[in-house]
C-alpha positions as CSV (number, residue, x, y, z in Angstrom):
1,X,164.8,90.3,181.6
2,X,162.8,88.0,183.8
3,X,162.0,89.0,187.1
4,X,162.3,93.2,185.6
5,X,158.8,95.9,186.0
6,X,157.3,95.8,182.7
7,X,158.2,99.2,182.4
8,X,161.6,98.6,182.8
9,X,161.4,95.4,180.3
10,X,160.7,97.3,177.9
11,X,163.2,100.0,178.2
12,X,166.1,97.5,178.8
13,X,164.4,96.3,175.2
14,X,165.0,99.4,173.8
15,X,168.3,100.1,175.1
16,X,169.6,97.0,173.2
17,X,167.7,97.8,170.0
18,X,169.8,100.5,170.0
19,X,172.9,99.2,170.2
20,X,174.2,99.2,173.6
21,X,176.2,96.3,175.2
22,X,175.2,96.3,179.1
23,X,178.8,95.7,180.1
24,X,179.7,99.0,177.8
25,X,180.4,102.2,179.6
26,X,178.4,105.4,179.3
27,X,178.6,106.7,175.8
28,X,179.4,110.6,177.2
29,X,182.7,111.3,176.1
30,X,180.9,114.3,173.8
31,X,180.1,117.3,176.2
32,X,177.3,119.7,174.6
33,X,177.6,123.3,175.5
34,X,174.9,124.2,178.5
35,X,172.6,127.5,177.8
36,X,172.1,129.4,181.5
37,X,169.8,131.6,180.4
38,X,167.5,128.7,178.8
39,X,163.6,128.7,180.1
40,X,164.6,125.6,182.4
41,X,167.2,126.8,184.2
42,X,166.2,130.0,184.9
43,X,162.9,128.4,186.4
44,X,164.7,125.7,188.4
45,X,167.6,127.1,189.8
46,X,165.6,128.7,193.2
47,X,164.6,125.6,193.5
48,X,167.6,123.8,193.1
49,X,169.0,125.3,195.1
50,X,166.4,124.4,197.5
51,X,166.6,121.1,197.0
52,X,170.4,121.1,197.3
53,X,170.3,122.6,200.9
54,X,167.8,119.8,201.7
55,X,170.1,117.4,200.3
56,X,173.2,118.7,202.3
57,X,175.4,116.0,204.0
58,X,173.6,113.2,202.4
59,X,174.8,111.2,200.0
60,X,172.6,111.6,197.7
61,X,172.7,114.3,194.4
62,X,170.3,116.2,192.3
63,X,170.3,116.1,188.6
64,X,168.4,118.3,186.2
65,X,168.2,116.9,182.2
66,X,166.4,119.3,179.7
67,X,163.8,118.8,177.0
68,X,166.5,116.5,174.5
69,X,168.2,114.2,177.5
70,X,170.9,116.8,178.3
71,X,172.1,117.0,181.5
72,X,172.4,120.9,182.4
73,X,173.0,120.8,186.0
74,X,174.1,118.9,188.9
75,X,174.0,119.4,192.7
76,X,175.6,117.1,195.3
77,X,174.5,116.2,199.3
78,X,178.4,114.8,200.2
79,X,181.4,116.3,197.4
80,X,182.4,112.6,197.7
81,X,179.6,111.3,195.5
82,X,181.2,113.5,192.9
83,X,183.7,111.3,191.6
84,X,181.3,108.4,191.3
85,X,179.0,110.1,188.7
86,X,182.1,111.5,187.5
87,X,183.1,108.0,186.1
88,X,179.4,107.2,184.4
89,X,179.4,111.0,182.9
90,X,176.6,112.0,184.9
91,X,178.1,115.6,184.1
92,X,176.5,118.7,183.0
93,X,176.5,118.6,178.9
94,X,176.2,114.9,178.6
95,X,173.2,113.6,176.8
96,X,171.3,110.7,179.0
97,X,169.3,108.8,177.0
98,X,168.5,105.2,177.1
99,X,170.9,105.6,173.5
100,X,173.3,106.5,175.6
101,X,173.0,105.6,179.5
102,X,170.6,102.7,178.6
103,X,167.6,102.2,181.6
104,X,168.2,104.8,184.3
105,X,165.7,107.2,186.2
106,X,166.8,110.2,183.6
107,X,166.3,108.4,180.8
108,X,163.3,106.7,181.4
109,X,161.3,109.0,182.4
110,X,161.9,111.1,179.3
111,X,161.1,108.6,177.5
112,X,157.7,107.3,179.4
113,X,156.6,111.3,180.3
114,X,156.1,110.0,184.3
115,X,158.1,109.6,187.2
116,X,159.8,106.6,188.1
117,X,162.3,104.7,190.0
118,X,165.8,102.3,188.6
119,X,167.3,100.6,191.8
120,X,170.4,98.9,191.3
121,X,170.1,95.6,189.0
122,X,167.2,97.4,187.2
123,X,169.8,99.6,185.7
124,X,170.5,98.4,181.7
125,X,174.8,98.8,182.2
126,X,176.3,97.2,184.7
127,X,178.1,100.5,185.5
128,X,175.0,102.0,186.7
129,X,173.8,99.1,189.1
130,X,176.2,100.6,191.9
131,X,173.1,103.4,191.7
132,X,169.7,104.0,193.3
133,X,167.5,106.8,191.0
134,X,164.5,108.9,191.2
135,X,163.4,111.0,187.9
136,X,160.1,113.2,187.3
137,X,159.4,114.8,184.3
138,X,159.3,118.6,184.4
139,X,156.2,119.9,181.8
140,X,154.7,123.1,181.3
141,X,151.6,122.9,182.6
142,X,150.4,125.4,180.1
143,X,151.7,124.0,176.5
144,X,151.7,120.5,178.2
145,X,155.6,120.0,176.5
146,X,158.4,118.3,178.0
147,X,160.8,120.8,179.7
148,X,163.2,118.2,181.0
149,X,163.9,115.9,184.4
150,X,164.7,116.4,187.4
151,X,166.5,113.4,188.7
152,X,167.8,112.8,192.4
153,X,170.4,109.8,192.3
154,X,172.3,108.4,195.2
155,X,173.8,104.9,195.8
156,X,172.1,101.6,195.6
157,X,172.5,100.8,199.9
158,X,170.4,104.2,200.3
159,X,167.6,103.4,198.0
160,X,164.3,104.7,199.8
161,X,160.8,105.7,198.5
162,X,160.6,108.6,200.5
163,X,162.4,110.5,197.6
164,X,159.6,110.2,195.2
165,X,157.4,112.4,196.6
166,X,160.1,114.8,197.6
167,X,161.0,115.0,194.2
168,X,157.7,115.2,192.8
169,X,157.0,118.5,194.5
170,X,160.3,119.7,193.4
171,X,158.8,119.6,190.0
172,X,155.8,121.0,190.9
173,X,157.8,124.0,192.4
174,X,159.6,124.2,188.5
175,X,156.6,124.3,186.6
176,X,155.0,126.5,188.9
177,X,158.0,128.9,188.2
178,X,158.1,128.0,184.5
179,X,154.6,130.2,184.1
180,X,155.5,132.9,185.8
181,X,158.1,132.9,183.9
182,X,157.0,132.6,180.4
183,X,153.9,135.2,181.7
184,X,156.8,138.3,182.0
185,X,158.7,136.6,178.7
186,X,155.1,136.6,176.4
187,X,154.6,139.8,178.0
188,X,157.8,141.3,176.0
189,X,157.6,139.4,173.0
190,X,154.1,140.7,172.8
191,X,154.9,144.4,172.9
192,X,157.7,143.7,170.4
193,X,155.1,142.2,168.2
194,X,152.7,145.2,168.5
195,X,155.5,147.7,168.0
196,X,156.7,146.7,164.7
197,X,153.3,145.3,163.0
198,X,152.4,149.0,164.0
199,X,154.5,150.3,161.7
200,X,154.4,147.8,158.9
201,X,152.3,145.7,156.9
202,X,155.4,142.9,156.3
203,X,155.1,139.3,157.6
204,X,156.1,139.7,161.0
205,X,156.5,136.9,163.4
206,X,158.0,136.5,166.9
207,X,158.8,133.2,167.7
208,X,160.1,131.6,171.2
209,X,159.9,128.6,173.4
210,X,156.3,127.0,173.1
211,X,154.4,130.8,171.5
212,X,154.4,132.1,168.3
213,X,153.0,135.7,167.1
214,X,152.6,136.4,163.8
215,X,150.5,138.5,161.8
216,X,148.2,137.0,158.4
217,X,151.1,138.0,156.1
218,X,153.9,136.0,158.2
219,X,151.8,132.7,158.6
220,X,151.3,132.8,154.8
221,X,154.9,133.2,154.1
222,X,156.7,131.6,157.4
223,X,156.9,128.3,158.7
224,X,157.2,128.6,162.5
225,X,158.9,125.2,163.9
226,X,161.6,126.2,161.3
227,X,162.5,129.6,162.3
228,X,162.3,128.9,166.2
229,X,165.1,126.0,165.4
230,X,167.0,129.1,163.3
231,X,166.7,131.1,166.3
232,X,168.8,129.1,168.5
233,X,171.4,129.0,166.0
234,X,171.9,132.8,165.0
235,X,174.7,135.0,166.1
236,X,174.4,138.4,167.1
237,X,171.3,140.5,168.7
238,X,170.2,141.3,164.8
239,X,171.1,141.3,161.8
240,X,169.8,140.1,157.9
241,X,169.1,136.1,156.8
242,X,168.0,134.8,153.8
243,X,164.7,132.4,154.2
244,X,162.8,130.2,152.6
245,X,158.8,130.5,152.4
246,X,156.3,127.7,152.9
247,X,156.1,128.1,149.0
248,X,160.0,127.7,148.7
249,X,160.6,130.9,147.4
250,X,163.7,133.0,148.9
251,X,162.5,135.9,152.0
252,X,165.0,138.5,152.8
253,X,164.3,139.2,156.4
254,X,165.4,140.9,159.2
255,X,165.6,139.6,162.9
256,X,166.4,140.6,166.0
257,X,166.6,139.0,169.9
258,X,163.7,140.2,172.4
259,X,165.3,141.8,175.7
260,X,164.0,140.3,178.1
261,X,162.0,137.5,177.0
262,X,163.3,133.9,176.8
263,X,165.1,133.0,173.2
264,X,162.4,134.9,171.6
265,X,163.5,136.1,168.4
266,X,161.5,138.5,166.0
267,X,161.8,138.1,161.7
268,X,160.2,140.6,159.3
269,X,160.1,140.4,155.7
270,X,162.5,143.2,153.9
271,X,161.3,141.2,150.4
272,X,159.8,137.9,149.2
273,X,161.8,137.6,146.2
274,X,160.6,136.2,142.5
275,X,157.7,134.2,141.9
276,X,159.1,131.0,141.3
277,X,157.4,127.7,140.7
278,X,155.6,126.8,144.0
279,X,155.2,123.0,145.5
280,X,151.7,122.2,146.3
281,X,150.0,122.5,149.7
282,X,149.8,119.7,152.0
283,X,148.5,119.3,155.5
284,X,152.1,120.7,157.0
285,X,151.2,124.1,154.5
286,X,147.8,125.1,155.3
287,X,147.1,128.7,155.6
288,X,149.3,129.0,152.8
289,X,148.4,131.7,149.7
290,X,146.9,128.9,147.7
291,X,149.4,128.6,144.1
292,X,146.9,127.1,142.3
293,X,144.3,129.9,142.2
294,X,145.4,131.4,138.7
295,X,145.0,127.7,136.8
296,X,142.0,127.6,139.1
297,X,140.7,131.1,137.8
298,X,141.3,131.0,134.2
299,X,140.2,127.4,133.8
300,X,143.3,126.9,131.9
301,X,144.6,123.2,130.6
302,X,147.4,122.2,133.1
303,X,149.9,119.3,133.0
304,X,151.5,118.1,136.6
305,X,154.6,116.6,136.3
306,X,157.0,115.4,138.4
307,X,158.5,112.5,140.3
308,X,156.7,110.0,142.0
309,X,155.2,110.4,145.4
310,X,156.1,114.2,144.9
311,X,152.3,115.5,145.3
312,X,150.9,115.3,141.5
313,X,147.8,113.8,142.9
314,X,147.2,115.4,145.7
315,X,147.7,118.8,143.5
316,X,145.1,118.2,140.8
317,X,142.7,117.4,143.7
318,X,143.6,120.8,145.2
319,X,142.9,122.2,141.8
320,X,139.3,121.7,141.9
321,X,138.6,123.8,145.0
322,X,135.5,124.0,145.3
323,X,134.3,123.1,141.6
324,X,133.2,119.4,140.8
325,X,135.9,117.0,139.3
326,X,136.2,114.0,137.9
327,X,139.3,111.5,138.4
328,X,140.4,109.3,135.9
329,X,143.5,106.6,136.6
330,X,145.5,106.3,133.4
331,X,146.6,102.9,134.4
332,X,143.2,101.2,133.9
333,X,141.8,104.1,131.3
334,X,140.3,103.0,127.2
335,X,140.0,105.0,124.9
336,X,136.5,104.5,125.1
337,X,136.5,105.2,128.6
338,X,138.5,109.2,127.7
339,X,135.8,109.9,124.9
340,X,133.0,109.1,127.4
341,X,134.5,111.3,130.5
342,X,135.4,114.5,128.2
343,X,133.4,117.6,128.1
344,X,132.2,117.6,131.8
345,X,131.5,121.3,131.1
346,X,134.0,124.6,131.4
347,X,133.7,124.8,135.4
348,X,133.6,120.9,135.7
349,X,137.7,119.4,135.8
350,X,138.5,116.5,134.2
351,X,141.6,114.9,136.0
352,X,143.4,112.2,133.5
353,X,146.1,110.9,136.5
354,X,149.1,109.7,135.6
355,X,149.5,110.2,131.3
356,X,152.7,108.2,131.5
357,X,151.0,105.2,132.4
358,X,148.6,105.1,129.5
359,X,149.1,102.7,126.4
360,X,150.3,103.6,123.0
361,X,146.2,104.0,121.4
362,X,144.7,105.2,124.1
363,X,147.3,108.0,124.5
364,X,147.3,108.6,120.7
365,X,143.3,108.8,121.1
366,X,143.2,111.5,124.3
367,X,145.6,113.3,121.9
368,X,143.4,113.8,119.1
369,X,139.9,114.5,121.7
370,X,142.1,117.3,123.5
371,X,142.6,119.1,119.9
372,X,138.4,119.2,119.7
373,X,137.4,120.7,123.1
374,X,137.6,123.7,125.3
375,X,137.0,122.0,128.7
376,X,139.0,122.2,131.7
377,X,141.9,119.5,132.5
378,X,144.8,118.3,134.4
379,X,147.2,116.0,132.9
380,X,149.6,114.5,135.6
381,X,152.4,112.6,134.8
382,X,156.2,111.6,135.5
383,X,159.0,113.9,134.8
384,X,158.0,115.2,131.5
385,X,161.2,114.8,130.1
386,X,160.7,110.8,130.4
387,X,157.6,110.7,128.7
388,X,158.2,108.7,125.6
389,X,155.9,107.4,122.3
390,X,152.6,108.9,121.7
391,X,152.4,109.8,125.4
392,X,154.2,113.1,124.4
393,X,151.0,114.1,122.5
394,X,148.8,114.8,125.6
395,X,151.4,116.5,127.4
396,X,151.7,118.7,124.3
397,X,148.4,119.5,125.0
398,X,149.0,121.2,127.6
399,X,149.8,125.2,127.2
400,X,150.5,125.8,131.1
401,X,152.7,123.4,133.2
402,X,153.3,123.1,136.9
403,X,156.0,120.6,138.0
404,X,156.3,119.5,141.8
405,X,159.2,119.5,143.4
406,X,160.9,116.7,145.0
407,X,161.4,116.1,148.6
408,X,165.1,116.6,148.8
409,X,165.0,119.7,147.2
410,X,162.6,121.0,149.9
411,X,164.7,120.2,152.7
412,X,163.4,122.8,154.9
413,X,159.8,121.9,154.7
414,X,160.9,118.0,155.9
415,X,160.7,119.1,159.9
416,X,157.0,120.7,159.8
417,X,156.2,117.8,157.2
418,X,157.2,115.2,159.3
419,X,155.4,116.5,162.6
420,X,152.6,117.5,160.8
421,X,152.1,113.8,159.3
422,X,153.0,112.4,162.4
423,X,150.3,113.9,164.0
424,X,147.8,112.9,160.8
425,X,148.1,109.5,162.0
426,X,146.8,109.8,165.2
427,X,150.5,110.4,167.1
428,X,151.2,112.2,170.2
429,X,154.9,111.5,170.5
430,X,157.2,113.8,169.2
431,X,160.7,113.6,166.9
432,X,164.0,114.9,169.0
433,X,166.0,117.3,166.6
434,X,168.2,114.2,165.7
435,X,165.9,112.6,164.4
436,X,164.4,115.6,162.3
437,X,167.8,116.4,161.0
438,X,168.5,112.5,160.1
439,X,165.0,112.8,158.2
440,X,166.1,116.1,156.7
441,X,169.6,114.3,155.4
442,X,167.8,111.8,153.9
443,X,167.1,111.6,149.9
444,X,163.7,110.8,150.0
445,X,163.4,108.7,146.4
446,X,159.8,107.9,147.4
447,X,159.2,112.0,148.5
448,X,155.5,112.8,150.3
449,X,154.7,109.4,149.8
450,X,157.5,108.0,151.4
451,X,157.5,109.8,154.5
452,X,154.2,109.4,154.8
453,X,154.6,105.6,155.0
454,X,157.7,106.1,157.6
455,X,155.5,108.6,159.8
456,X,152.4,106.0,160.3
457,X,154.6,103.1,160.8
458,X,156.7,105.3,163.5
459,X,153.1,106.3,164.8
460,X,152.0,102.4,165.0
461,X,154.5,101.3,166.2
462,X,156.2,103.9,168.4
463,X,154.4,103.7,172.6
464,X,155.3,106.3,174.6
465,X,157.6,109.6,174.7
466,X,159.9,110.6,172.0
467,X,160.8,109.7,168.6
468,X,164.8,109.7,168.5
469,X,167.1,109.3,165.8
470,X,167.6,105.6,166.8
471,X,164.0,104.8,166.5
472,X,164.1,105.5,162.2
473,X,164.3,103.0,160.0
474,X,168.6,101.8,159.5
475,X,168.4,103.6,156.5
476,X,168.4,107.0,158.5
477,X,170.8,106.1,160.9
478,X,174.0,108.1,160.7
479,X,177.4,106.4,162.1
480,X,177.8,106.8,166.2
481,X,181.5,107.3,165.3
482,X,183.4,109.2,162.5
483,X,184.5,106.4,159.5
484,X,187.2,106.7,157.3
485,X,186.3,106.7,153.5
486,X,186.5,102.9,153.4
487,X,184.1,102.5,156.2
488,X,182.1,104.6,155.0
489,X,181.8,103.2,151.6
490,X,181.1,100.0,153.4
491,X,178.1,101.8,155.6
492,X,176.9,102.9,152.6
493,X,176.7,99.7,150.9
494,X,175.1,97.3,154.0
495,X,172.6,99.9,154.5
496,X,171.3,99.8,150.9
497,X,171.5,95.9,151.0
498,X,169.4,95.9,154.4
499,X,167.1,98.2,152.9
500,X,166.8,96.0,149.6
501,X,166.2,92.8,152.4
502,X,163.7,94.8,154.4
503,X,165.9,94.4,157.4
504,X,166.3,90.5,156.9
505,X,170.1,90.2,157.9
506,X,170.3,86.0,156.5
507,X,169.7,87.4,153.0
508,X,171.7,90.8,153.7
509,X,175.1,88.7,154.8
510,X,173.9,86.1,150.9
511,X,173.7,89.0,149.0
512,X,176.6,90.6,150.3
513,X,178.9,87.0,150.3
514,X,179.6,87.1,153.9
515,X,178.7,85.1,157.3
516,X,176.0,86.2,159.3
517,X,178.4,86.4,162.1
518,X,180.7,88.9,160.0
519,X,177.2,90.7,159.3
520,X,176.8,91.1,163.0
521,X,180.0,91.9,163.9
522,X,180.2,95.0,161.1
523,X,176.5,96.5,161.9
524,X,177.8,96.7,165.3
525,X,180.9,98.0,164.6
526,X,179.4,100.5,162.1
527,X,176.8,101.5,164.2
528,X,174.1,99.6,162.4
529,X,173.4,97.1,165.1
């Protein structure tokens, strides 16, 4: 890489982190399906086809990617530079990300939110060098989020700067566009908001590309982010669905497209189910109905339970509120240290943290105080059903009990988690959907805890742009290809042995009883490399 703009160093650096060999081809054999009416290409097409006409008998082309990579339309100066971009799936549908197409002008830019050039050599494959390419990122000026990239790409001979500002104004004309257009789409979903909220007092929420509406019953019950993915997926102009709320309790609720406005859909409530046992509030959950308020209101003793990492903690905090508290860590807890922290008073809580941890005595000893005194508590512990010895005698204590629930069993909540956690450690970059659903997938033994750790070490470590499924840990990573059962198995297996090495591929290939150069030769064939 000597000789190579740092710039493009570093994303010929994370071309081949991810796996691709420069003298492969571009991975674009899988053609996504193109939505015309999307936000992006109903702003850009006057323009494209401005830019086209300027382009005319040239031998240069224009290429328009949108928000995830995908390439959604392509116009051509000379019908002879079709074939070319033919052969390196420069096509409408095909996802262009340095993943996949390795450093190129598309790619790139998505990836470092500003314009710039890849001329030739500077490409990452060698089936791109024959190229000369231009790309600008296309962003709302309003939201400030990545719409797509608008890409003019010719061959290498032709390579000139005078297309840079050419296409930069382009842009400008797209964004410009993409206001007006979203100011006649929020119009609509706004009177379809005020229409039904003026008839009902349901959660009602209108979601669509980059606004939300709801009213105070609908951001208690409805998590956004989740239902604008849902939107793009549902069939039909309306119809019935069955929800989960930020609480994780089933929602009925009808929905229906906005004429008119851009993939704007509207959900209302028809019934919240059965109160069910809720999982506590975390940052992602705020604004919430808080589930703790009836412990909270009658003071009553209250045992926590539940896995590790799972938000036992962080719950008898939140059971406080605003009353004074007192925390004390079972691990390191006497039972000198229980008969001195007991009877703080009936609106002062006493926390005892992690019950499972305690010894034999001192267990036996909190047992017995509990029996003499009215004061308010909060036990938490492990899965109660693994409590064993005299550590059974607290929780026995304990009339009311509230048990968290794991991460894997809250698979919905994962994608506002993960953003919302991200952005907790001072992150601006944002996860594509592949990487959200590869989060989503995963079982998450470790639960809040866990993907807390793997948001702040994607937020030190992650520079610029996106967050894509290639950028998790190998534990996340899903095969590029389909396996048979055997390969699978096998997946399965090096990916739990890497994990257990933390990465370290010497002891992965000891463990496992093979040569490193077998190792390397599998992860790459397995799509682990």
């Amino acid at each position: 890489m000597a000789g190579l703009r740092p710039d493009i160093a570093r994303s010929w650096r994370r071309a081949a982190l991810s796996g691709l060999d420069p003298g492969s081809g571009v991975a674009g054999e899988r053609l996504e399906e193109v939505d015309s009416g999307s936000r992006l290409m109903v702003a850009a097409k006057p323009v494209l086809d401005a830019v086209a006409e300027q382009l005319r008998n040239t031998r240069f082309s224009v290429l328009l990617a949108d928000g995830e990579g995908r390439i959604v339309d392509r116009r051509l100066g000379d019908p002879r530079l079709a074939d070319a971009l033919d052969e390196v799936f420069a096509v409408p549908g095909c996802r262009y990300t340095e993943d996949v197409a390795g450093t190129n002008a598309l790619a790139t830019a998505f990836e470092l939110r500003r314009g710039v050039s890849v001329v030739g050599p500077e490409h990452f494959l060698e089936r791109l060098k024959g190229f000369c390419c231009y790309g600008h990122p296309v962003t709302h000026p309003v939201t400030g989020r990545l719409e797509g990239v608008l890409d003019v790409t010719g061959l290498a001979r032709d390579a000139t700067g005078l297309l840079e500002p050419f296409l930069a104004q382009a842009v400008r004309g797209i964004e410009q566009r993409l206001i007006e257009g979203s100011r006649l789409s929020d119009q609509r979903m706004l009177a379809a908001f005020r229409a039904r909220t003026a008839r009902t007092g349901a959660p009602v929420i209108v979601v669509g590309d980059g606004i939300t509406m709801a009213n105070r019953a609908a951001h208690e019950t409805f998590d956004a982010a989740i239902l604008r993915e849902l939107g793009r997926e549902l069939t039909g102009d309306h119809g019935v669905c069955l929800l989960h709320s930020r609480a994780g309790i089933p929602v009925r609720a009808r929905y229906s497209v906005v004429p008119g406005a851009v993939r704007a859909v509207l959900f209302e409530a028809i019934d919240t189910g059965r109160a069910q046992p809720v999982v506590p509030r975390t940052r992602a959950t705020e604004g919430t109905a808080d589930p703790l308020e009836p412990f909270r209101r009658r003071r009553r003793r209250l045992l926590i339970h539940g896995e590790p990492g799972s938000g036992r903690t962080y719950a008898a905090h939140a059971l406080a509120g605003d009353h004074p508290s007192t925390v004390l860590d079972a691990a390191s807890l006497s039972a000198g240290d229980i008969t001195s922290a007991l009877d703080r008073g009936p609106d002062h809580l006493v926390v005892i943290d992690g019950i499972h941890l305690l010894d034999d005595p001192t267990a036996a000893t909190l047992a017995h105080l509990l029996d003499g005194t009215t004061g308010w508590y909060a036990l938490t512990s492990g899965p109660v059903e693994e409590l064993t010895g005299e550590r059974i005698g607290p929780a026995a204590r304990c009339a009311s009990r509230w048990e968290t629930i794991p991460l894997r069993s809250r698979r919905h909540d994962i994608p506002a988690l993960a953003r919302a956690l991200l952005k907790g450690h001072g992150s601006t970059t944002h996860l594509t959907p592949a990487a959200l659903d590869a989060l989503s997938r995963h079982t998450w033994p470790g639960n809040l805890a866990e993907l807390s750790a793997v948001m702040a070490e994607l937020a030190r470590r992650t520079e610029a742009g996106v967050i894509t499924e290639l950028d998790l840990p190998t534990t996340f990573r899903r095969p590029r290809r389909r396996l048979s059962a055997l390969e699978q198995a096998e997946f399965d297996t090096i990916r739990s042995v890497l994990d257990r090495c933390r990465g370290n591929k010497v002891h992965a290939a000891a463990m496992l009883g093979i040569a490193r150069t077998t190792l390397y030769r599998r992860l790459k064939e397995l799509g682990l490399g």
